[in-house]
C-alpha positions as CSV (number, residue, x, y, z in Angstrom):
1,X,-20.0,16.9,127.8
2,X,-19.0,20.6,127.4
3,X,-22.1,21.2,125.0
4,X,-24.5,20.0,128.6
5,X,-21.6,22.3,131.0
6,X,-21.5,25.5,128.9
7,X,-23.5,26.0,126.0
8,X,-21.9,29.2,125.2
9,X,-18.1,27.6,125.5
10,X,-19.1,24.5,123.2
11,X,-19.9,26.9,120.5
12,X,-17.1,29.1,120.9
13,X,-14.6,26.3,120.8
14,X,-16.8,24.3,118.4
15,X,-16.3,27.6,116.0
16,X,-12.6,27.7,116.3
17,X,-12.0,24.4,115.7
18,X,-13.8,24.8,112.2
19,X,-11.6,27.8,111.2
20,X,-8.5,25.7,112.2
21,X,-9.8,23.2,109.9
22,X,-10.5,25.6,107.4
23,X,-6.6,27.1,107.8
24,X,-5.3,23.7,107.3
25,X,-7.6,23.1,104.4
26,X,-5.6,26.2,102.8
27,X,-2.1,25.4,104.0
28,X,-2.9,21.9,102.5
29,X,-4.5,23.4,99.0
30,X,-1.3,26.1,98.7
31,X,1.0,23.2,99.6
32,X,-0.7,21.3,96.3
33,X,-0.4,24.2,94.2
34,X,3.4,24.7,95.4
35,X,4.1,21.3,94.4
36,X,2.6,21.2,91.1
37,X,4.0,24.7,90.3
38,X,7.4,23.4,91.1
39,X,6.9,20.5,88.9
40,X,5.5,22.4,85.9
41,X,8.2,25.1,86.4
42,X,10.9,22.2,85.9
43,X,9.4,20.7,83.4
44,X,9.0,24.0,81.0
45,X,13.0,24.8,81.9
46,X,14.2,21.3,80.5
47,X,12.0,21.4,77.8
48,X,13.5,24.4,76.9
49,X,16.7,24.1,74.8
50,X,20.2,25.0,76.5
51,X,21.5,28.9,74.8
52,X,23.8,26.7,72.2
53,X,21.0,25.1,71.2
54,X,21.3,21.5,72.5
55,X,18.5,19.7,74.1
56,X,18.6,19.5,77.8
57,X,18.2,16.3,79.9
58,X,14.6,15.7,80.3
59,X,14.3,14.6,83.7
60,X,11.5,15.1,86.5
61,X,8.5,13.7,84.1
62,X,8.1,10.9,86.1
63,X,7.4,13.1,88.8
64,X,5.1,15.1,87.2
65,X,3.0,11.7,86.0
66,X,3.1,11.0,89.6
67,X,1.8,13.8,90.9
68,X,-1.1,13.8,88.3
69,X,-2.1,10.3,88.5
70,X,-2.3,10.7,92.3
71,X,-3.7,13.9,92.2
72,X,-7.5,12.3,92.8
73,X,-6.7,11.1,95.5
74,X,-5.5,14.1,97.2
75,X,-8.1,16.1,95.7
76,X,-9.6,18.8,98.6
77,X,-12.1,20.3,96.2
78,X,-9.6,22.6,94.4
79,X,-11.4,23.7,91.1
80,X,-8.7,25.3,89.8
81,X,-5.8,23.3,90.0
82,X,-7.7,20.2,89.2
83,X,-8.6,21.8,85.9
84,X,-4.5,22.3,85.4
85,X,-3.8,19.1,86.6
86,X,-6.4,17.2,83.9
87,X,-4.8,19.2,81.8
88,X,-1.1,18.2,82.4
89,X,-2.3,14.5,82.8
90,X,-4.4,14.6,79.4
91,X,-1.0,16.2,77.9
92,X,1.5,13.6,79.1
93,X,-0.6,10.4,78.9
94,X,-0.2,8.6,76.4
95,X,3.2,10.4,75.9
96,X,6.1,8.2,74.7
97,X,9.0,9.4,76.8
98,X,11.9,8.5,74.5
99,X,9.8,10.4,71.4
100,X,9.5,13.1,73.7
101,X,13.4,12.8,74.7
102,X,14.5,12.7,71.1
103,X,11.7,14.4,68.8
104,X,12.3,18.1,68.8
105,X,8.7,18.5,67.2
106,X,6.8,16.6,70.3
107,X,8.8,18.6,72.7
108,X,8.1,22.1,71.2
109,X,4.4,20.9,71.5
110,X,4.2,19.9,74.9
111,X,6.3,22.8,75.9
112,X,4.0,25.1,74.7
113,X,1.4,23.4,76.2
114,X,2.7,23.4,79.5
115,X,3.8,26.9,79.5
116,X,-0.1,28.0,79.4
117,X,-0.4,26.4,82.7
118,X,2.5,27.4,83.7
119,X,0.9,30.9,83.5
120,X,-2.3,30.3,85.2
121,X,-0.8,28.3,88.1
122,X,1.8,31.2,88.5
123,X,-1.1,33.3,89.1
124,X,-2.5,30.8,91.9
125,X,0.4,30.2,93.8
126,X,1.5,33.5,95.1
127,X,5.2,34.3,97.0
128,X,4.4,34.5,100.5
129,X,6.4,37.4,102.6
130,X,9.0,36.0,104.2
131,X,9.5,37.0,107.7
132,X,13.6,37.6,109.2
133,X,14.4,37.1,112.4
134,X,17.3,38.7,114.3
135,X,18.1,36.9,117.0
136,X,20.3,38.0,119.6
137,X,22.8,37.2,122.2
């Protein structure tokens, strides 16, 4: 009904509503890549050993299979994290976890592994600015 009123508005609106769409598309792509980059980053620190040498607690793999399994699904053409994410999922599947718990050989392997995306998905997911707010009385 606003395309037969006003031409000229429908477009206008019509074009802002794809840029919001676009924006969200973004917000929802840098949400993806904060996710993943959070569970990459946790998985590299507990595969790393503690400074005495001991093996830390391996937890938050589960997580990580999740979020790669699913990963499809939620899938808003990203090129470059879905190349790191077949990565990671090629990496861990198949994976026993208690091997991977106890076997100082498998976890060196995987940790280099996941370092290297570790590197390229820290270049992808950059530290937005964060803004302060005084707020007074």
């Amino acid at each position: 009904s606003l395309q037969g009123a006003s031409p000229k508005v429908f477009l206008r609106e019509l074009g802002k509503s794809k840029e919001e769409w676009r924006d969200m598309l973004a917000q929802i792509k840098d949400g993806l890549r904060a996710m993943f980059k959070e569970l990459v980053d946790t998985m590299v620190d507990k595969l790393q050993p503690n400074p005495d040498g001991t093996k830390k607690r391996l937890v938050g793999v589960d997580r990580l299979l999740e979020f790669v399994t699913r990963f499809p699904k939620q899938d808003l053409g990203d090129d470059e994290l879905r190349g790191l994410v077949e990565e990671a999922r090629s990496l861990l599947e198949g994976q026993d976890l208690a091997a991977l718990r106890k076997d100082q050989g498998t976890r060196d392997f995987i940790k280099e592994r996941m370092e290297s995306v570790k590197v390229v998905l820290d270049s992808l997911v950059e530290d937005a600015p964060v803004r302060q707010m005084v707020l007074r009385d």
